[in-house]
C-alpha positions, -999 to 999 in steps of 0.1 A, spaced: -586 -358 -174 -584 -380 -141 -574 -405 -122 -592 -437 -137 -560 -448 -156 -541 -446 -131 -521 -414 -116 -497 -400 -135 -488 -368 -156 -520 -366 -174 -546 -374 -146 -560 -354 -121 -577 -356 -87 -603 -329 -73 -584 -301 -90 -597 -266 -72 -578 -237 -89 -555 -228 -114 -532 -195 -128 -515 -189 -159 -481 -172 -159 -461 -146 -186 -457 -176 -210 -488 -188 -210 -475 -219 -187 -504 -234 -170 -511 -242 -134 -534 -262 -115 -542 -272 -75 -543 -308 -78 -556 -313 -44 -565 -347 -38 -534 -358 -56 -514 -334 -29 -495 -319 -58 -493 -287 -83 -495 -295 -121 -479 -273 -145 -484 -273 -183 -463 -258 -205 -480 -233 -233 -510 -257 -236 -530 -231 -252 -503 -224 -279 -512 -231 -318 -491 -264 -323 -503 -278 -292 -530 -308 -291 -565 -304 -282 -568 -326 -258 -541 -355 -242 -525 -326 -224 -499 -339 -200 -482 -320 -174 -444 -311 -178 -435 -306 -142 -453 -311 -106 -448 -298 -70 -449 -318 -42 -443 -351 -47 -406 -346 -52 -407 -347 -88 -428 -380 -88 -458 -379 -116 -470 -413 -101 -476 -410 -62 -501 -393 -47 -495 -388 -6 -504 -363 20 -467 -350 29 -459 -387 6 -478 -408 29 -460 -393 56 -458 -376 89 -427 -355 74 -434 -320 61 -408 -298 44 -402 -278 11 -409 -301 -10 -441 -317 1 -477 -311 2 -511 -318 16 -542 -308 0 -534 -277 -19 -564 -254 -29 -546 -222 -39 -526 -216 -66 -513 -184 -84 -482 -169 -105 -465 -128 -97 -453 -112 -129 -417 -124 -122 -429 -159 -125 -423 -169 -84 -452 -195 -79 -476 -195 -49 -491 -225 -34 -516 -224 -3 -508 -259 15 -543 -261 29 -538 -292 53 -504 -278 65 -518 -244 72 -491 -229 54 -479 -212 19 -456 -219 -4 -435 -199 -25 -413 -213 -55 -387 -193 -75 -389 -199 -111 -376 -233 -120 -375 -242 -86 -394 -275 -69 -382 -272 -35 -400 -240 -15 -378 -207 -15 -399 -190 15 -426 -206 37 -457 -184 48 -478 -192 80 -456 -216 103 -432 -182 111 -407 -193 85 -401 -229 93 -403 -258 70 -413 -284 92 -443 -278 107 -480 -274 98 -499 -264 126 -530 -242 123 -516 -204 138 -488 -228 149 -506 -247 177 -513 -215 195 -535 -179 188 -534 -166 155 -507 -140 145 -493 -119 117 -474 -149 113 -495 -180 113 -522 -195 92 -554 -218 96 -563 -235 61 -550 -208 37 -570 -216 7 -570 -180 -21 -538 -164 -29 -533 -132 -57 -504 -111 -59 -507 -76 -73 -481 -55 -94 -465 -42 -70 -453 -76 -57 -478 -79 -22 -494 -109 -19 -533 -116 -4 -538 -147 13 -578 -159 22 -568 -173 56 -600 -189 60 -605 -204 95 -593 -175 112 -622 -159 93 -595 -131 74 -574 -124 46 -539 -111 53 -522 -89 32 -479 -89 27 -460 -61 15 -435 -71 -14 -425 -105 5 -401 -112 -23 -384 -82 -24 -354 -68 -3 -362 -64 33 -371 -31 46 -382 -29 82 -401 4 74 -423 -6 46 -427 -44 58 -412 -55 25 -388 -88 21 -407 -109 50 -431 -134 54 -451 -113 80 -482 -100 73 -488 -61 70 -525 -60 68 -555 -78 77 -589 -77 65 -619 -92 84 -610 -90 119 -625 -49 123 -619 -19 106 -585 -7 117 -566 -41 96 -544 -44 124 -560 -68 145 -538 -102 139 -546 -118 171 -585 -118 165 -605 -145 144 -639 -138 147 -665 -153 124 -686 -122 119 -715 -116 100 -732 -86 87 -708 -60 88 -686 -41 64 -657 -50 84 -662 -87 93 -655 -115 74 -668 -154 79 -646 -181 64 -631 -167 32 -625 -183 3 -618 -170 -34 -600 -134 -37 -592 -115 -71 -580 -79 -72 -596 -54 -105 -569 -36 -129 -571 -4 -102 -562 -28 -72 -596 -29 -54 -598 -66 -35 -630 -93 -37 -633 -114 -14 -656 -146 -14 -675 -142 22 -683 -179 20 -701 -188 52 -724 -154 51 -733 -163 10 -716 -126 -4 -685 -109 -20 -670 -82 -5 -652 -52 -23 -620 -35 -6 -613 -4 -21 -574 -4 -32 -566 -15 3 -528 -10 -4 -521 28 -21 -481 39 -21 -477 63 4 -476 97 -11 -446 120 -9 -450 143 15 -455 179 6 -430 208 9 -439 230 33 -434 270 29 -427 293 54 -446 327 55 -427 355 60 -442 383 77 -458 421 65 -444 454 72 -473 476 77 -473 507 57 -460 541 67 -467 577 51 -435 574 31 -431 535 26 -444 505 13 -428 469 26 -441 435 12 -423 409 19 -398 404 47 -399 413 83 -403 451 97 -368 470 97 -363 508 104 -340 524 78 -318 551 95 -301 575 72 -262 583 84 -258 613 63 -283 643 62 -295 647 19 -296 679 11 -318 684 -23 -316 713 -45 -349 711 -62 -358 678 -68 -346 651 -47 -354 614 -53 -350 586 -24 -351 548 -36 -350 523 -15 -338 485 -30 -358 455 -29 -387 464 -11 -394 496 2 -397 529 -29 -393 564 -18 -401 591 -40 -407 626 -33 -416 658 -61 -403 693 -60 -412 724 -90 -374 720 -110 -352 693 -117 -324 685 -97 -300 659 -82 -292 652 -51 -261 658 -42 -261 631 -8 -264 598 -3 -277 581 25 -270 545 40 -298 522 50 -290 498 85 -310 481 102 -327 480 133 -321 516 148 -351 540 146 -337 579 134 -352 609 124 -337 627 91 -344 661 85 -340 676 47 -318 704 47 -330 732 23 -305 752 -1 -316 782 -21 -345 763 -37 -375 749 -23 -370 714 0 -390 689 -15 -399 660 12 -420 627 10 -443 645 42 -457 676 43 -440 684 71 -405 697 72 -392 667 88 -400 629 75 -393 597 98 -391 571 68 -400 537 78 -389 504 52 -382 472 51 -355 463 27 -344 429 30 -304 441 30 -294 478 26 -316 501 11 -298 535 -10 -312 567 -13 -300 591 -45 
C-alpha cells in the first residue's frame, strides 16, 4: 500500500512501526502521513488478502484524506500529530503513540480519537517543545520514538535525543504518590548512569554498561528483561527486569533470652526469674517438686510418699528453702541439706 493513488484509508506514507492489540486489531505509525492507521482483525479468516483498508485513524481528526503536520498547522492538541514513529497497545487496549516532532506521547482510551493523557510536555496539550524549551526532566521529552508497556501496566519510552529511556510506573492506573503510579512522571531512567535517577542528564555515552547514545527500538522478554536499540554506538542492550514488585517485608522475631542452668533447674525459654517458695515442704519419703512451663524439679528418696506441702512460685525475690525432715529420710534435689532452687517459669511455677 501507499500513497500513489492518492491518500486515503488504504495508502500509506513511510510507515515506521506497528502493534497488534487483544482482538487482533492492527496498528501502524503512519509517519509521513502524521497519523495512526488502525485495521480491524485483518488477519482474521474472512478477511481479504490484500486491499486492506483502515477502519479508523488518529490524528487527523478523523480525516482519511489529509495528511498535515499538526493539519498543516502551527496548532497542537489531542487530536493532532506530527510525525509519529512509535506505536503500541497495553492489555486493556489504551493505545500509545510517540509524537516524534512534538516531543511528546500520546495515550488513547479504547475507542477514543482525542488523547486521554499527554506524556513529555508536563501534561499540557498544547505544546511540543523538546524537554519543554528548557533542560530535560522526569517530565519532558526530546523525539520520543519506541514505546512498550509491560503487564503490569508501566510503560518504556526510548527518549532518544536525550540519549535515555524512561520508565513510568502504572501511568494509567489510580494515583499513588508512594509507588509513582496514576502520573505521567517518569519513575526510572535508563542511560544517564547507573543509579536510574538521573533525569536532568542527557549524555550521549558510549561504551559503557550504563550509557546509552540515541535510542531507538525497545521490547521487553516474557520475564520482563528490557532491549534497547543503542542506535548511534551500533548494539542492543539488555536490562535485567529493571522493574521487580517490591517484596513484602519479612516478619521479624524477637529472641527471648536463656536462663542459665542451676544444680536443681533447667530454664529454656524466657528471661531469668528466682522462684521463692512461701511455705516450707516437708516430705515424708519421697517428695516430688515440679515446676510449670519451663523449669522441672525432681528429687528421689528410698519409699514412696507424698508431699504433704505445697509451695508457691513468685517472682523476682531470691529465698532459700530448707526441707524439713519427719521420721523418714529427707530427700532433696542437692546433696546438701539445704537447696536454693533457681527457675524460670514464665508465670507461677507449683511444687507437689
Amino acid at each position: 500500500m501507499g500513497d500513489s493513488n492518492g491518500i486515503g484509508a488504504d495508502s500509506l506514507c513511510n510507515p515506521v512501526d506497528v502493534a497488534v492489540d487483544s482482538s487482533g486489531n492492527l496498528y501502524v505509525a503512519d509517519a509521513d502521513n502524521n497519523r495512526v492507521l488502525e485495521y480491524l482483525t485483518p488477519f482474521a479468516i474472512s478477511a481479504p488478502i490484500a486491499g486492506q483498508s483502515a477502519g479508523q485513524v488518529w490524528g487527523q481528526n478523523g480525516s482519511f484524506t489529509t495528511t498535515g503536520c499538526n493539519f498543516g498547522t502551527a496548532t497542537i492538541n489531542g487530536l493532532s500529530m506530527c510525525l509519529p514513529e512509535g506505536v503500541t497497545v497495553d492489555r486493556s487496549n489504551d493505545l500509545y503513540v510517540s509524537d516524534t516532532d512534538n516531543n511528546r506521547v500520546l495515550e488513547f482510551n479504547p475507542g477514543d480519537t482525542v488523547a486521554d493523557n499527554v506524556f513529555g510536555q508536563s501534561g499540557i496539550f498544547t505544546s511540543g517543545l523538546c524537554n519543554g524549551g528548557d533542560v530535560p526532566s522526569a517530565d519532558t521529552l526530546c523525539t520520543p520514538r519506541g514505546l512498550v508497556t509491560d503487564p503490569s501496566g508501566d510503560l518504556f519510552i526510548s527518549d532518544t535525543d536525550n540519549s535515555r529511556v524512561l520508565e513510568f510506573n502504572q501511568p494509567l492506573a489510580a494515583l499513588n504518590a508512594t509507588t509513582g503510579a496514576g502520573d505521567t512522571t517518569a519513575d526510572l531512567v535508563f542511560g544517564q548512569g547507573g543509579g536510574g535517577t538521573s533525569f536532568t542528564t542527557q549524555v550521549c555515552s558510549s561504551s559503557s554498561a550504563t550509557g546509552i547514545c540515541n535510542p531507538a527500538g525497545i521490547s521487553l522478554d516474557g520475564p520482563g528483561n528490557l532491549y534497547v536499540a543503542d542506535k548511534t554506538n551500533n548494539r542492543v542492550l539488555r536490562f535485567d527486569q529493571p522493574v521487580v514488585p517490591s517484596a513484602s517485608p519479612t516478619p521479624t522475631t524477637t529472641a527471648t533470652a536463656t536462663a542459665s542452668d542451676t544444680p536443681t533447674a533447667t530454664a529454656t525459654d524466657t528471661a531469668v526469674a528466682t522462684n521463692t517458695p512461701t511455705d516450707t515442704p516437708t516430705a515424708t519419703d519421697t517428695p516430688t517438686a515440679t515446676a510449670t512451663d519451663t523449669a522441672t524439679a525432681t528429687a528421689t528418696a528410698t519409699d514412696t510418699a507424698t508431699a504433704s506441702a505445697t509451695a508457691t512460685a513468685t517472682v523476682t525475690a531470691t529465698s532459700t528453702a530448707t526441707d524439713t525432715p519427719s521420721d523418714t529420710p529427707t530427700a532433696t534435689a542437692t546433696p546438701t541439706n539445704t537447696a536454693t532452687a533457681t527457675a524460670t517459669p514464665t508465670d507461677t511455677a507449683t511444687a507437689t
